[in-house]
C-alpha positions in Angstrom: 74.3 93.7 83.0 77.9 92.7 83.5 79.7 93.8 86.9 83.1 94.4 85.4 83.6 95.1 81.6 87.1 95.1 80.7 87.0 96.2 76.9 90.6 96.0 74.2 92.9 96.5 76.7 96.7 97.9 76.4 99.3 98.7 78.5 102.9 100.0 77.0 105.6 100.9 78.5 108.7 103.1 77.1 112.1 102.8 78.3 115.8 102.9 76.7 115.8 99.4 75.1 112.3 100.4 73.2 108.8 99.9 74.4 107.1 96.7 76.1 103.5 95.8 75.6 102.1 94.5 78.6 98.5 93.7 77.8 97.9 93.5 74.2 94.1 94.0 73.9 92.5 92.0 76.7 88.5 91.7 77.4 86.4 89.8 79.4 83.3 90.1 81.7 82.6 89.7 85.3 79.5 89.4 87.0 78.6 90.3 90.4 79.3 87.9 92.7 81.8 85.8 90.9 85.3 84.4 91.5 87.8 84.8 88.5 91.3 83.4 88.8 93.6 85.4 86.6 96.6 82.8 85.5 99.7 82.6 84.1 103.6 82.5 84.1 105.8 85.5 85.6 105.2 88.5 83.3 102.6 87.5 81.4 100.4 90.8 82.7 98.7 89.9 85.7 100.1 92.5 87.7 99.9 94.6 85.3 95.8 94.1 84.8 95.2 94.0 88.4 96.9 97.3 88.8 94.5 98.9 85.7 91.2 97.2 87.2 91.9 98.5 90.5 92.6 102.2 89.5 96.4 102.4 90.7 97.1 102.8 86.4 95.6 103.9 83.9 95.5 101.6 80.1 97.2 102.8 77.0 94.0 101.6 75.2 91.1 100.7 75.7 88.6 100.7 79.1 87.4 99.7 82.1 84.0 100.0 83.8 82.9 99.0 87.5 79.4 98.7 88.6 78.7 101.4 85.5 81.9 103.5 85.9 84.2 104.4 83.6 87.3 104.3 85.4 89.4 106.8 82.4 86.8 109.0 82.8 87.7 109.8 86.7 90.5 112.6 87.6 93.7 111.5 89.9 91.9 112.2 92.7 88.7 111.1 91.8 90.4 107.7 91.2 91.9 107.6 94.9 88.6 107.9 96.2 87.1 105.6 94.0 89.9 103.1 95.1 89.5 103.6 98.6 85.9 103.1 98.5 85.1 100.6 95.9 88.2 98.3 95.6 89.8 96.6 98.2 93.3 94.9 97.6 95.3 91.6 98.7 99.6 91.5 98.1 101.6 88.8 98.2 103.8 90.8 100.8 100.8 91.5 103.3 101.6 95.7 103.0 100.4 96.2 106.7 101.9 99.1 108.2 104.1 98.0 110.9 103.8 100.9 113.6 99.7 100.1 113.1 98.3 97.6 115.3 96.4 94.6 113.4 93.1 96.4 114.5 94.1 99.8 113.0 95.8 98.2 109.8 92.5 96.5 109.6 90.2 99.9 109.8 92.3 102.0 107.7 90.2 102.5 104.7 87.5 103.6 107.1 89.1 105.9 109.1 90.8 107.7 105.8 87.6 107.8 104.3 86.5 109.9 107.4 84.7 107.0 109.3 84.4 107.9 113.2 87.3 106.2 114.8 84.7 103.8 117.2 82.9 102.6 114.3 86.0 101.9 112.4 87.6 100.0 115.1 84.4 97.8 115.5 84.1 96.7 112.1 87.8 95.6 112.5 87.2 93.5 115.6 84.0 91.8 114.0 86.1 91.1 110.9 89.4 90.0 113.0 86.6 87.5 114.2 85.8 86.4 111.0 89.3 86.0 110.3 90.1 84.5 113.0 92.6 86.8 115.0 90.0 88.2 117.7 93.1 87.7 120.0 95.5 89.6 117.9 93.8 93.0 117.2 96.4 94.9 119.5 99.3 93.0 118.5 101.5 94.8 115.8 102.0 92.8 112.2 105.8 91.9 113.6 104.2 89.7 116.2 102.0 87.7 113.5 103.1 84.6 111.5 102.8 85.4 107.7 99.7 83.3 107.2 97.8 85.3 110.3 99.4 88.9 108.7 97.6 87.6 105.3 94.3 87.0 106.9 94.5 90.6 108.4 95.4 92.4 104.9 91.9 90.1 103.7 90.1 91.6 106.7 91.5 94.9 105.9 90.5 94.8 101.9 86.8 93.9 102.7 86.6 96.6 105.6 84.8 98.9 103.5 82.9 96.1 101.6 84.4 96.8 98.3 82.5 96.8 95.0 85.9 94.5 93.8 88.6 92.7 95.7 91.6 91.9 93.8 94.1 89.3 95.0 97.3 89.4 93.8 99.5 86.2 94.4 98.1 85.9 97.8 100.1 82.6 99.1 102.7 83.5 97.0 105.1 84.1 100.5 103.4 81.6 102.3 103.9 77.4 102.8 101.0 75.7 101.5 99.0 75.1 104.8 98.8 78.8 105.3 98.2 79.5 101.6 95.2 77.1 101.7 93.6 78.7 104.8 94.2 81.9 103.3 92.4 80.9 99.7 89.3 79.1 101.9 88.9 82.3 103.6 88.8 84.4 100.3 86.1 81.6 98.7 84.0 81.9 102.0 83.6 85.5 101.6 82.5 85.0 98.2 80.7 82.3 98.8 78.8 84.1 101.9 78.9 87.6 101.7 78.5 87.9 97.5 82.1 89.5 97.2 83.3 90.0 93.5 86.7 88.4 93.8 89.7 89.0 91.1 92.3 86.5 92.4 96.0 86.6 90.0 97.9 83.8 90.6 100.7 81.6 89.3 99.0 78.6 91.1 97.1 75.9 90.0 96.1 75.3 93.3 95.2 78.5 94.2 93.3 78.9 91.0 90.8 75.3 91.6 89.1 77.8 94.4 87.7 80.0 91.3 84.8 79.4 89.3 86.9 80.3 86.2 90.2 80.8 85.3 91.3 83.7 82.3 94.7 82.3 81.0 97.1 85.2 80.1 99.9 84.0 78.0 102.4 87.0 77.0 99.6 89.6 77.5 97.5 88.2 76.1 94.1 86.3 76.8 94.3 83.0 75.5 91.1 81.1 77.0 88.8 80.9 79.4 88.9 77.5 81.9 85.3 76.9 83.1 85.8 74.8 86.4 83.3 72.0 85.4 85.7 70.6 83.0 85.0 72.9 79.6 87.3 75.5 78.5 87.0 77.8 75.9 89.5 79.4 73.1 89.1 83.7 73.5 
């Protein structure tokens, strides 16, 4: 049984010049445990997608289902806990809150899902380890390059070990030693901890640390890259 099913998906938008068609009836399959690169040129719906799978929009068309769930079927605010429990997010601009110290960024999601406040701030020290930033929990973001403030947001998406992580254009504000430490940190926690990984990204680079890559081409799927060589026509 598939992890992710993503089934004849849509996304329009209305606005004074007409409407846009973002996705124009996308589908694919994850299983558990993989790493899927999402790739493709500015505005070709990556965004877009990521922001459907990961229950911060809702599809024109078509559906969605996580581990069994079908995410259209959930209410507002049955989707903001199902967001905060199950899916844990990576942005190209880091999004930690600045008066938050990295420790605190980092525990977030536990302590708004109710987690006591000592539990929380352990698992964000053992995963500030894992990171490597064990000296930086009490610093604020401010005092963090942008490649240690990126390692932090990772910590901080897989603090409540989501069912999904999505990645959206993770090194895209980082130089390309930062944005490869930052991509061999996502691949080890799929790699060692079995995390379903959803990484969108203009980057070929950033895309060879996938096992496959879903080419999106005016939103549209056009094929699927197979990282031993084969591709494959959708």
């Amino acid at each position: 049984m598939s992890y992710l099913v993503v089934e004849n998906l849509h996304k329009r938008y209305e606005g004074p010049q007409g409407g846009l068609e973002a996705l124009k009836g996308v589908g694919f399959t994850v299983p558990a445990g993989d790493f899927v690169a999402v790739r493709g040129p500015s505005g070709c719906g990556k965004s877009t997608l990521l922001h459907i799978l990961g229950a911060m929009d809702r599809p024109s068309e078509g559906s969605v289902r996580l581990r069994g769930q079908e995410l259209s079927s959930l209410t507002p605010d049955e989707l903001a806990t199902f967001r905060r429990r199950h899916v844990g997010f990576v942005f190209q601009s880091f999004n930690l809150l600045p008066t938050l110290t990295v420790a605190e960024n980092v525990a977030l999601p536990l302590t708004l899902d109710g987690k006591l406040e000592s539990a929380a701030r352990r698992r964000a020290c053992a995963l500030l380890d894992r990171v490597g930033l064990a000296d930086r929990a009490d610093y604020l973001p401010a005092q963090l390059s942008g490649g240690e403030m990126q390692r932090a947001a990772v910590a901080r998406a897989v603090a409540a070990e989501p069912a999904l992580v999505l990645a959206d254009e993770p090194t895209g504000n980082l130089d390309s030693t930062n944005g490869e430490a930052v991509m061999e940190l996502l691949a080890d926690l799929n790699e060692r901890s079995g995390l379903t990984i959803l990484l969108a990204t203009h980057s070929a680079e950033a895309a060879r640390y996938a096992r496959r890559t879903l080419e999106l081409r005016d939103g549209r799927l056009q094929r699927v890259v197979e990282h031993d060589g084969l591709s494959a026509p959708v």
